[in-house]
C-alpha positions in Angstrom: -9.2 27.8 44.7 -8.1 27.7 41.2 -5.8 30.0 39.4 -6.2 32.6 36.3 -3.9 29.5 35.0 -6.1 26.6 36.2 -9.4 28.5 34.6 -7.1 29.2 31.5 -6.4 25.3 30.6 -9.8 24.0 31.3 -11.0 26.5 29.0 -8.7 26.1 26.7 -9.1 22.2 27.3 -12.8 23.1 25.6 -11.2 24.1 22.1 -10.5 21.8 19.7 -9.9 23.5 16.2 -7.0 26.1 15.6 -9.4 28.6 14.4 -11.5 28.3 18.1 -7.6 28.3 19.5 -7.0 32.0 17.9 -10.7 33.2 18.1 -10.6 33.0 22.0 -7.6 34.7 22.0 -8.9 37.6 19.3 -5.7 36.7 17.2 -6.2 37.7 13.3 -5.6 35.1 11.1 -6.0 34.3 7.3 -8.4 31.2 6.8 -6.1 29.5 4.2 -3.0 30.0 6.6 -4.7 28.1 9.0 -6.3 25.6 6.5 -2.7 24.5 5.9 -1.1 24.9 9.1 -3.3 24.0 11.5 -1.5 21.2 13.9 1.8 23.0 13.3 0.1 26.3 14.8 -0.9 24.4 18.0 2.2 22.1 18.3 4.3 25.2 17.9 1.9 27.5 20.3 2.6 24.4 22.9 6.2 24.7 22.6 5.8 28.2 23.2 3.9 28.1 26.2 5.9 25.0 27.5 9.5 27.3 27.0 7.6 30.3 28.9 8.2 30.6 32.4 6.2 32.0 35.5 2.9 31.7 33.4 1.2 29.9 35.8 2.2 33.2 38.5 0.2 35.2 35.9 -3.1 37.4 36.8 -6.0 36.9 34.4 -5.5 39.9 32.1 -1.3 39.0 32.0 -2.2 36.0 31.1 -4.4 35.9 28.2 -2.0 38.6 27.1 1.5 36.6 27.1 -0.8 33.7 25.3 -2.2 35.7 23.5 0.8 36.7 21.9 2.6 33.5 22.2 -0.1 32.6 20.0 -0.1 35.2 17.3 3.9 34.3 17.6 3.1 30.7 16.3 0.6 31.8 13.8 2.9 34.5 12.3 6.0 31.5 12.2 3.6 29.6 9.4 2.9 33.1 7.8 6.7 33.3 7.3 7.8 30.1 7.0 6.8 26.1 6.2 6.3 23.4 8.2 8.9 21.8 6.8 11.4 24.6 7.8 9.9 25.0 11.0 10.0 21.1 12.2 7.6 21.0 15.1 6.9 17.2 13.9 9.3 14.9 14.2 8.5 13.5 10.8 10.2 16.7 9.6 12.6 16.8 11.8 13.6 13.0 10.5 13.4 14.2 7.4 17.3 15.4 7.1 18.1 12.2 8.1 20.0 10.2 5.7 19.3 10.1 2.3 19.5 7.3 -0.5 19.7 7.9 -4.4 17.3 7.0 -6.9 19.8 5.3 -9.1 20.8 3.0 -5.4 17.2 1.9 -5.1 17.0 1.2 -8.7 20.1 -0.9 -8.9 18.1 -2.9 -5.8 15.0 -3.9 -7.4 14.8 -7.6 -8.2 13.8 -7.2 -11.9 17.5 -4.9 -11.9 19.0 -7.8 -10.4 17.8 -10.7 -12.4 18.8 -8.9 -15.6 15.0 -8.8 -16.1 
């Protein structure tokens, strides 16, 4: 017999787009938030549901209501903020990694070196 939380990820396996993601859920959104933001939204709404524990113990109505929420919680961390503050993709979380100057990588270039 499958569980409120079984039903929930095959249904949610269905969805595709970030805008089906917060329609099934009846979360408001602006369309150009979401234009922008899309992957972060759902990477982040993972994380979220990942870092929530008993979900899976849920009823039906609990359920959809913690996602729900977890949901609008992701949405509304793009509303605030930037993906690139926000680093749910490793390519921004790299992106503090170190850093070289302009003026190094100038100095490095053949035609710099050849006195060209």
């Amino acid at each position: 017999m499958a569980t409120a939380f079984d039903q929930l990820m095959t249904d949610l396996g269905r969805l595709s787009a970030a805008e089906e993601f917060l329609r099934f859920f009846d979360v408001a959104h602006e369309p150009a938030v979401v234009h922008v933001n899309r992957l972060h939204i759902l990477k982040r709404f993972q994380q979220y549901l990942r870092a929530t524990p008993g979900l899976e113990k849920l009823d039906e109505t609990a359920l959809r209501d913690n996602c729900r929420a977890l949901l609008a919680r992701a949405y509304e961390d793009f509303v605030r903020s930037t993906p690139a503050k926000e680093k749910v993709f490793k390519v921004f979380q790299d992106a503090d990694g170190p850093q070289v100057a302009l003026d190094s990588l100038r100095r490095s270039l053949p035609s710099q070196r050849n006195g060209a």
